[in-house]
C-alpha atoms as an extended CHARMM CRD file, in Angstrom:
* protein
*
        93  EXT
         1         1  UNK       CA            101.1390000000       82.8730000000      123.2320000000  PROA      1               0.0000000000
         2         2  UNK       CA             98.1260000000       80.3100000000      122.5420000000  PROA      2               0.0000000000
         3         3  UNK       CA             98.2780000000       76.7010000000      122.8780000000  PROA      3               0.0000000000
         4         4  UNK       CA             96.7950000000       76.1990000000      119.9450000000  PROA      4               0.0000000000
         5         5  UNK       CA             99.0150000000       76.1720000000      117.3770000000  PROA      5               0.0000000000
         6         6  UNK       CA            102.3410000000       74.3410000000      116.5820000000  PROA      6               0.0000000000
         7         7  UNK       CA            105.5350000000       75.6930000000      116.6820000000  PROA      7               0.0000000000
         8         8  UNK       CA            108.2870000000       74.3650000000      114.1450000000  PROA      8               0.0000000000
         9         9  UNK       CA            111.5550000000       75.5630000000      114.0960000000  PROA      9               0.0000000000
        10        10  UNK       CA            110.2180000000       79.0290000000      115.8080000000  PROA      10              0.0000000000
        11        11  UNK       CA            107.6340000000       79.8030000000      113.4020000000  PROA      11              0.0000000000
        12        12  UNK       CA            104.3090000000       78.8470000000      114.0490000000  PROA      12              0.0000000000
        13        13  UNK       CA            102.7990000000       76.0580000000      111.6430000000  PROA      13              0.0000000000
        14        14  UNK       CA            100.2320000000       77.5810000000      109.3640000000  PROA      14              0.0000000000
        15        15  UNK       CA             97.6770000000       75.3690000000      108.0580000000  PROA      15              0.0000000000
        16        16  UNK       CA             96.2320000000       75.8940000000      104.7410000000  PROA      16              0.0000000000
        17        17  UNK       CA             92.7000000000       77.1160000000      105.5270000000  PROA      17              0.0000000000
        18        18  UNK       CA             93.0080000000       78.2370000000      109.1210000000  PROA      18              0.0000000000
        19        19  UNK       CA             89.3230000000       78.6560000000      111.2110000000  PROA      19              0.0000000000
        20        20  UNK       CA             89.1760000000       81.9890000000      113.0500000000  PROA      20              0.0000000000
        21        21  UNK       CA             90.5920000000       80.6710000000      116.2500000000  PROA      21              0.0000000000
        22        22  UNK       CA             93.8250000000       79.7390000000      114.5440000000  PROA      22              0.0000000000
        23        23  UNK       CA             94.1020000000       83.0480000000      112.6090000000  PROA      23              0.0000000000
        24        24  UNK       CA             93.7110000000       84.7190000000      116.0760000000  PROA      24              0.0000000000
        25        25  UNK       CA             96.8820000000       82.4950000000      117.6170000000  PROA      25              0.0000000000
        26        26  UNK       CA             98.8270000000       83.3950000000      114.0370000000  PROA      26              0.0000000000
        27        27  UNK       CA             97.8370000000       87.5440000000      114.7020000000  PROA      27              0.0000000000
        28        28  UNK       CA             99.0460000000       87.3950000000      118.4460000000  PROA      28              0.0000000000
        29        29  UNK       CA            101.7870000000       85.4400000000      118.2760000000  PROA      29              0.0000000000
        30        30  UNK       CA            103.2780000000       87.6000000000      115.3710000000  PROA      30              0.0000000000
        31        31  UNK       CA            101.8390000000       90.3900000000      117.4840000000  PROA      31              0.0000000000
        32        32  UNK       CA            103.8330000000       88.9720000000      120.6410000000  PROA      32              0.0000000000
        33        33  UNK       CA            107.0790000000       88.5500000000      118.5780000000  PROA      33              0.0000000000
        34        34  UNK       CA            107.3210000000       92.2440000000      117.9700000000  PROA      34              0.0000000000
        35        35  UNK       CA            106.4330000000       93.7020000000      121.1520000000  PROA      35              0.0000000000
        36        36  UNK       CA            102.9900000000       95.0440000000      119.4250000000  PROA      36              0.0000000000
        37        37  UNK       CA            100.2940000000       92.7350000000      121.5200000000  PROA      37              0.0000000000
        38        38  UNK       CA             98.0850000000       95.2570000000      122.4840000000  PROA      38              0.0000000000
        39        39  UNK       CA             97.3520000000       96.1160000000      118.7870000000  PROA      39              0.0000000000
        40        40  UNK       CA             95.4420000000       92.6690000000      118.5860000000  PROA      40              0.0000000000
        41        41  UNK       CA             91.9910000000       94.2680000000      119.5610000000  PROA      41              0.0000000000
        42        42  UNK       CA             92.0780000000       97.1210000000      117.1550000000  PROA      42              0.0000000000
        43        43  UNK       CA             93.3170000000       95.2140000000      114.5240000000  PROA      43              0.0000000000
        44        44  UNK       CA             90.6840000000       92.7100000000      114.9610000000  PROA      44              0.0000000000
        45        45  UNK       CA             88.1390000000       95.5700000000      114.9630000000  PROA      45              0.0000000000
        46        46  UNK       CA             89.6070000000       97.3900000000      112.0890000000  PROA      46              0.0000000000
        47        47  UNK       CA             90.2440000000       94.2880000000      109.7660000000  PROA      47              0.0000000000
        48        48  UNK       CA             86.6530000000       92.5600000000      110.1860000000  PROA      48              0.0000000000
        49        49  UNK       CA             84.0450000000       92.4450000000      107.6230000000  PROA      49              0.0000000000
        50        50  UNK       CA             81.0590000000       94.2300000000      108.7830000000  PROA      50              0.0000000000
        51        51  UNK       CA             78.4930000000       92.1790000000      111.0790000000  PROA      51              0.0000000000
        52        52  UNK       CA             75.6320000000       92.5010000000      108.2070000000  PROA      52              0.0000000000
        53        53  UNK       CA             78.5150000000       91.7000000000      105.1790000000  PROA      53              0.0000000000
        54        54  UNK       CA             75.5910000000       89.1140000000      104.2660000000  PROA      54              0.0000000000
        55        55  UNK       CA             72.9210000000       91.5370000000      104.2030000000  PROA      55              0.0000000000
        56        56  UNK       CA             74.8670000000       92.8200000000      100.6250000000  PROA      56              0.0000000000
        57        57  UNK       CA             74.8100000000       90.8270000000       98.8530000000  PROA      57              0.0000000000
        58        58  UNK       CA             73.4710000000       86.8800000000       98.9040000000  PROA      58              0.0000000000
        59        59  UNK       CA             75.6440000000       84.1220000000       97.2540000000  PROA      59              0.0000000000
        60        60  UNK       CA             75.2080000000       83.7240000000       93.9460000000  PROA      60              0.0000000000
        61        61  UNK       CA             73.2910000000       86.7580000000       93.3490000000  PROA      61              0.0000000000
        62        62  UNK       CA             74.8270000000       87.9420000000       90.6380000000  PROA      62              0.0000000000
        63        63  UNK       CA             74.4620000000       85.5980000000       88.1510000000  PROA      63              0.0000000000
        64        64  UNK       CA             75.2540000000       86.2020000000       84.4250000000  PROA      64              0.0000000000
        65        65  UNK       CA             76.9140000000       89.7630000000       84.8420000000  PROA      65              0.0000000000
        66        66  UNK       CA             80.4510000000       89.4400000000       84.0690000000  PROA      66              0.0000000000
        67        67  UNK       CA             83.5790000000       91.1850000000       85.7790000000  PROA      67              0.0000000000
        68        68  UNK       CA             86.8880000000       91.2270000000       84.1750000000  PROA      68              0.0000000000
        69        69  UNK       CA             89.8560000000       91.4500000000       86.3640000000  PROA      69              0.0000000000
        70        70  UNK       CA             93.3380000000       92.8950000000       85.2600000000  PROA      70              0.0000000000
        71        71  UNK       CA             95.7780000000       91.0200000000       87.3370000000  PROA      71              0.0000000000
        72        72  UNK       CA             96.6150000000       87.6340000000       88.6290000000  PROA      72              0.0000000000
        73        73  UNK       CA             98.6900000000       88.7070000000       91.6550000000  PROA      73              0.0000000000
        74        74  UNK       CA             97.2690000000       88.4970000000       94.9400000000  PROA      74              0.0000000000
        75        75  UNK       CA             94.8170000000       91.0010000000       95.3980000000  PROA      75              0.0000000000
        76        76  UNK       CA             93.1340000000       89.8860000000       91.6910000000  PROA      76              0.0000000000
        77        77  UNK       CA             92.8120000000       86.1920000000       93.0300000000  PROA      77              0.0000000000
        78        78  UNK       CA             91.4670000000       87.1020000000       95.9630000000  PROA      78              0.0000000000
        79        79  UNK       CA             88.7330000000       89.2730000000       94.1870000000  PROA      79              0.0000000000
        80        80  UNK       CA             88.0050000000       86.8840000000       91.4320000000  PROA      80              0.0000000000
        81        81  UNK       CA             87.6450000000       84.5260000000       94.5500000000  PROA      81              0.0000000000
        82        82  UNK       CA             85.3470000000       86.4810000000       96.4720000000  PROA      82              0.0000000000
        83        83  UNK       CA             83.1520000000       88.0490000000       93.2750000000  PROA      83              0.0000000000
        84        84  UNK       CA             82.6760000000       84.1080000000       91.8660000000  PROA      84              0.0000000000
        85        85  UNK       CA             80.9890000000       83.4140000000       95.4500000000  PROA      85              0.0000000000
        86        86  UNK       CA             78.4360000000       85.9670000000       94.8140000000  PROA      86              0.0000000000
        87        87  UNK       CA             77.4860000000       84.5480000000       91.1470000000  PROA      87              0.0000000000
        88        88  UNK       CA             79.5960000000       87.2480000000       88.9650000000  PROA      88              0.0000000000
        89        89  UNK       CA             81.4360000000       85.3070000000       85.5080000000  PROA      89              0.0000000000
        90        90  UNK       CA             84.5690000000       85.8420000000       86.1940000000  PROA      90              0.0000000000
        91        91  UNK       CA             87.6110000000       86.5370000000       83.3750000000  PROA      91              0.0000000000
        92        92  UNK       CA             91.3880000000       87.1520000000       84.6730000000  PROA      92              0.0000000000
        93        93  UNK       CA             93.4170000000       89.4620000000       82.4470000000  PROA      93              0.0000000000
């Protein structure tokens, strides 16, 4: 397990907006925990965003075209999120 992150109560502490280092610690010790480390690798590979993800699509490039988005569970946040980086007007349903 890394030494860089806090254990409380035998869960790791997991701060709010974690930098890739952290998330790293989180994934192997989970990973550890259930006998699974040497998934780390291909998980990390599988899981990435592509090395050019910025070649897409520049923020805020898509200003004025609206997206609605039925949803407001996890996976609709986290779009609505990601689109409203790139410029798109944004309405939750």
């Amino acid at each position: 397990m890394s030494n860089n992150i806090k254990i409380y109560n035998n869960s790791p502490f997991q701060p709010d907006n974690p930098d890739d280092q952290t998330r790293y610690a989180l994934l192997r010790h989970a990973l550890a925990e259930n006998g699974r480390i040497q998934d780390f690798d291909f998980i990390i590979k599988e899981m990435s965003p592509p090395p050019d993800i910025l070649n897409i699509a520049k923020p805020g490039s898509f200003k004025g075209i609206k997206i609605g988005i039925i949803g407001a569970g996890l996976s609709g946040l986290s779009s609505a999120f990601e689109l409203r980086k790139l410029g798109f007007d944004i309405t939750i349903l």
